[in-house]
C-alpha positions in Angstrom: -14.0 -10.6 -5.1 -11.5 -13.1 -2.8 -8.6 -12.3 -1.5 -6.0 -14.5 -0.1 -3.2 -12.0 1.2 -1.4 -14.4 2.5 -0.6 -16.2 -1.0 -0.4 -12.7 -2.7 2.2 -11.3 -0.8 4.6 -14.1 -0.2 6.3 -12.4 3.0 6.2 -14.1 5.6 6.6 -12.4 8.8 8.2 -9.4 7.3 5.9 -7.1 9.9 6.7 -7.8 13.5 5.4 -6.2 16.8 8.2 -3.6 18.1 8.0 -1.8 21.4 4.9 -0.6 22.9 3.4 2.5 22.3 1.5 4.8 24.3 -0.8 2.8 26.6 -0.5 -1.1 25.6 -0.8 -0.7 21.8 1.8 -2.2 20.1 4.3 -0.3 17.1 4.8 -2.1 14.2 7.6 -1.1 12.4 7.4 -1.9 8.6 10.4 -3.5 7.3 12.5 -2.2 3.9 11.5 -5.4 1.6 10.0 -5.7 -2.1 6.6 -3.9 -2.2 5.1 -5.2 -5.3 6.5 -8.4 -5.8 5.4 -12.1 -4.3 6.4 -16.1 -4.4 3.3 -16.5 -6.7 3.0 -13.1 -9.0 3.9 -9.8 -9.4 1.7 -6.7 -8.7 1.6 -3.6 -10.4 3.5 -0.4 -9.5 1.8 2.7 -9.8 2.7 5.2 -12.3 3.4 8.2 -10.3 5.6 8.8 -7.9 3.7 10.5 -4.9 4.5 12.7 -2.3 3.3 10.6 1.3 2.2 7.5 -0.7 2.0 4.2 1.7 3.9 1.9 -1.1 5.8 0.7 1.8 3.0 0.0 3.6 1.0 -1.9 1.0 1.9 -5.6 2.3 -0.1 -5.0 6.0 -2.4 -2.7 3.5 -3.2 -6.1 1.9 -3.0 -8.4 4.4 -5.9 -6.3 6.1 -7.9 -5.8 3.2 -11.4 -7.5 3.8 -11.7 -11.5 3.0 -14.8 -10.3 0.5 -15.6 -7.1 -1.4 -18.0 -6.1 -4.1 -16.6 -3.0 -5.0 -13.0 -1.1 -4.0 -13.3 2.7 -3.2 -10.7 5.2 -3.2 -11.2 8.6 -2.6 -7.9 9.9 -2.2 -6.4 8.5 -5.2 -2.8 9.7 -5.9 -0.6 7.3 -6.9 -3.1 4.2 -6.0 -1.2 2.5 -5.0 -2.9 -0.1 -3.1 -5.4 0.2 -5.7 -2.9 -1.5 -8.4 -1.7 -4.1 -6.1 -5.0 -5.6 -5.3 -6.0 -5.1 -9.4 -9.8 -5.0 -8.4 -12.3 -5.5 -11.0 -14.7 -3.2 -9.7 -13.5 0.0 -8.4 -14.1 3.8 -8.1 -11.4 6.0 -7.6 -11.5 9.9 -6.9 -9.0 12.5 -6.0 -9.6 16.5 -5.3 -6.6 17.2 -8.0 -8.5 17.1 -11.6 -5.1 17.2 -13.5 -4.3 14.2 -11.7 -7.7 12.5 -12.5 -7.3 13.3 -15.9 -4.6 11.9 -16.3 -5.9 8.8 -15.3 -8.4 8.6 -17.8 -5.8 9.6 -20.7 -4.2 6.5 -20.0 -7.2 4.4 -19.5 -7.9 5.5 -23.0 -4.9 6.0 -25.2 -1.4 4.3 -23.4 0.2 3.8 -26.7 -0.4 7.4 -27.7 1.0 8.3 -24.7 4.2 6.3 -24.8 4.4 7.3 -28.2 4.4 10.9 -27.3 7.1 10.7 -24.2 9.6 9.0 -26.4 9.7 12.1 -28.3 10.7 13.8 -24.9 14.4 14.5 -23.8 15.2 12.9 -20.5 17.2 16.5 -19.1 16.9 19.0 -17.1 16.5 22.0 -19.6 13.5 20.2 -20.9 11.4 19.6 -17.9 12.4 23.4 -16.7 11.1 24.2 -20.3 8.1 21.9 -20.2 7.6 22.9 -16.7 7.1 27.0 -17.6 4.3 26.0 -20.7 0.5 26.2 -19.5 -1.4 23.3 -19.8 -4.2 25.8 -21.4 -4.2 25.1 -25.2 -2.3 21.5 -24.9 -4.2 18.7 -26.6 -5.5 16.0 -24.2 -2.0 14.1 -25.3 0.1 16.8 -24.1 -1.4 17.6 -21.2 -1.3 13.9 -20.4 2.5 13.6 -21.2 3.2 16.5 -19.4 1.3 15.7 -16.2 3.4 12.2 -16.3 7.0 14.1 -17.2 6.9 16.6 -14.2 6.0 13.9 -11.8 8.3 11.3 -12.7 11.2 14.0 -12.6 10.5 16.3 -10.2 11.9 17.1 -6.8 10.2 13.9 -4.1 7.6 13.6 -6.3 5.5 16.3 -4.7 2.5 18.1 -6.7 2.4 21.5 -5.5 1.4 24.8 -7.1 1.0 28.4 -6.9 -2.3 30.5 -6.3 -2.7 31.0 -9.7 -2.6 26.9 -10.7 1.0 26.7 -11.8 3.0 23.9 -10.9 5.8 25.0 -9.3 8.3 21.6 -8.0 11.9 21.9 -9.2 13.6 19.6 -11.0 14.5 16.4 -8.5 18.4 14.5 -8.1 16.7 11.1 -7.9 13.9 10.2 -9.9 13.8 7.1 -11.6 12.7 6.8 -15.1 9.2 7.2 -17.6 7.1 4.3 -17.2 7.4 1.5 -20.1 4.8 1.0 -22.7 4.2 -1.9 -21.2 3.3 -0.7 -17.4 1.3 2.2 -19.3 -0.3 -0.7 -20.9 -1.0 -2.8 -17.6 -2.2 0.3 -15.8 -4.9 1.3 -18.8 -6.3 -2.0 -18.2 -6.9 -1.7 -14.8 -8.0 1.9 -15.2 -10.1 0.8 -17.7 -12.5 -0.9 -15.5 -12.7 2.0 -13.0 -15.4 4.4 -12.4 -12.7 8.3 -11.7 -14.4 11.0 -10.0 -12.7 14.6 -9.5 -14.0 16.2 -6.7 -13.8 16.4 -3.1 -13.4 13.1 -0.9 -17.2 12.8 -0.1 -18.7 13.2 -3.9 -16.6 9.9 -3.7 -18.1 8.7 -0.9 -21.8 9.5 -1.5 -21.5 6.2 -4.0 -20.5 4.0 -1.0 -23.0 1.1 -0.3 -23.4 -2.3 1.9 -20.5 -4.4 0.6 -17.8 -2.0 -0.4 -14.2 -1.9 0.6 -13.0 1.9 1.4 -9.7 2.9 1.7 -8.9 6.6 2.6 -5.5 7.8 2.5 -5.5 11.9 3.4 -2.6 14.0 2.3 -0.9 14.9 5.8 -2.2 18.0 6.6 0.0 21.4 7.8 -0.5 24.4 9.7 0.3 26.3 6.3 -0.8 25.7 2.6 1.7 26.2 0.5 0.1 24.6 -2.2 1.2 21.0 -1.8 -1.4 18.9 -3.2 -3.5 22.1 -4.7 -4.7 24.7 -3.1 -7.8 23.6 -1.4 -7.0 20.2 -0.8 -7.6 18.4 2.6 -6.6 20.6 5.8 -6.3 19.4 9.4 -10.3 20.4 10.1 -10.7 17.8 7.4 -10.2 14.9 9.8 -13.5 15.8 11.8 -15.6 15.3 8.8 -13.5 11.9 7.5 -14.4 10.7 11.0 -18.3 11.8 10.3 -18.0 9.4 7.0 -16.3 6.5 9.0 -20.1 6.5 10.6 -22.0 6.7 7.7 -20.1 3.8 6.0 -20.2 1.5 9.1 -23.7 2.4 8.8 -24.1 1.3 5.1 -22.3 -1.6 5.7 -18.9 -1.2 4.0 -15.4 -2.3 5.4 -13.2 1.2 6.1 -9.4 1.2 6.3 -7.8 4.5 6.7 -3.9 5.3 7.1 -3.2 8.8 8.7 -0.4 10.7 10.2 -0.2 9.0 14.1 -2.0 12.2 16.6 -3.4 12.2 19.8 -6.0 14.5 18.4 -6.5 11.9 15.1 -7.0 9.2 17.9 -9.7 10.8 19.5 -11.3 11.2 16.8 -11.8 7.5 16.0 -11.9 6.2 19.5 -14.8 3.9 18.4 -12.9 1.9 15.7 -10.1 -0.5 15.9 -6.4 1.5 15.7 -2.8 0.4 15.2 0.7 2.2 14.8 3.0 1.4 12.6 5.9 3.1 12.1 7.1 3.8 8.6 10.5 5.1 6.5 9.7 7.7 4.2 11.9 8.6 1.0 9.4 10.8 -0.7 7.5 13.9 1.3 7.0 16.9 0.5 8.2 18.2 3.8 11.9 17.8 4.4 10.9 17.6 8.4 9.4 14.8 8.1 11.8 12.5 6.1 13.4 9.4 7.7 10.7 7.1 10.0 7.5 8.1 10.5 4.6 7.0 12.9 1.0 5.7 10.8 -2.5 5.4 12.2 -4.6 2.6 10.5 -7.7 2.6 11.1 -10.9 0.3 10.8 -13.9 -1.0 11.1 -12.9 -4.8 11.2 -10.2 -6.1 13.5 -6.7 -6.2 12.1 -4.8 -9.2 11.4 -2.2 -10.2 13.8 1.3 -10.2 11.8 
């Protein structure tokens, strides 16, 4: 698979070296501008609304992305978004949260049963406090579906958290957008279609990775306490020792790595071998109200970034 991400993003020089960082690295601050549209096409948005999803990092995302790929592997899924930008034809996508996994495959199965059944929903917030308190546990695959997409699109910063016992737990958000059409469920089941989903942890994903893959790995943020965001379980800060571990192997097997992570000395360290840059991005949806407004990223990779 080519890509040309100069001609798919249509932006110009919308990312431009700011002051330096620590040392002689360069910041690069990402600018407010149109995510998912470009001069020659427009990409697809993702369905969900995420907490910590790089949507506003997606054009450097792209314009580093490798010349040539075989195969595009994500094993933090989310709300893919760089995944439905690029629209690769081969891909394998995986994500610890099984609801969320899913939910994917409901819709690379049955959109128009899906649209079908959210049209019957109310768009209030009685109805998503009363869909919110029913257990998934006896739903139909349709319902579960439906309900998976409801609470996300309305909920508070589109954060996925839950309590011990499994139940999500969000209130209902101020600002959240609409349902997806039938026709982006549509879009989305085609690309989903094509796509191999894996629920599990990050490295049942990565086990498939071979020479000529491109990897991107996108790790929720991690905190000093669970509260459930993300499922209890998810990724934790000890986490980042054994992503660094699979940055080896996959050099080793001969696939391209890009990783985005929250900017740490300690994350540095960790991938001292690889090629790094900073970029400092605004967030409108977290999970954590501390760490609203701009942000600092960490790319990572094994191939030299791409001077914008």
């Amino acid at each position: 698979m080519v890509i040309d991400a100069t001609a798919v993003l249509g932006l110009g020089s919308s990312i431009s070296p700011g002051e330096d960082a620590v040392g002689s690295e360069p910041i690069y601050p990402v600018l407010e501008t149109s995510v998912f549209s470009s001069g020659r096409s427009r990409m697809l948005a993702p369905l969900l609304r995420w907490a910590g999803s790089k949507r506003k990092l997606v054009p450097l995302l792209l314009a580093n992305c490798p010349a040539r790929f075989n195969r595009y592997v994500e094993p933090f899924a989310g709300s893919a978004c760089l995944f439905f930008a690029l629209g690769p034809s081969n891909a394998i996508l995986g994500d610890f949260n099984a609801q969320l996994m899913d939910f994917y495959r409901f819709v690379a199965k049955s959109p128009d049963r899906l649209a079908q059944e959210l049209a019957t929903y109310p768009l209030s917030e009685d109805f998503y406090y009363v869909l919110r308190s029913q257990s998934a546990e006896g739903m139909s695959q349709l319902e579960v579906a439906a309900r998976f997409l409801y609470l996300n699109r309305f909920c508070f910063n589109g954060v996925y958290r839950t309590n011990r016992k499994g139940q999500f737990n969000v209130p209902y958000g101020s600002k959240t957008g609409q349902l997806p059409s039938k026709e982006r469920l549509h879009a989305a089941s085609t690309k989903l279609r094509k796509t191999k989903l894996i629920s599990g942890d990050f490295e049942s994903t990565l086990s498939t990775v071979q020479r000529g893959d491109f990897v991107y790995l996108d790790p929720p943020y991690s905190a000093s306490r669970n509260r459930g965001e993300y499922g209890y379980g998810a990724f934790a800060a000890e986490d980042v020792k054994r992503i660094s571990e699979a940055a080896e192997r996959m050099d080793r097997a001969g696939a391209t790595f890009l990783i985005s992570y929250k900017s740490e000395p300690e994350v540095s360290k960790y991938f001292a071998n690889w090629h790094q840059r900073r970029v400092r991005v605004t967030r409108h949806v977290s999970g954590f109200a501390g760490s609203r407004g701009e942000v600092e990223e960490l790319l990572i990779s094994n191939q030299k970034f791409n001077e914008g």
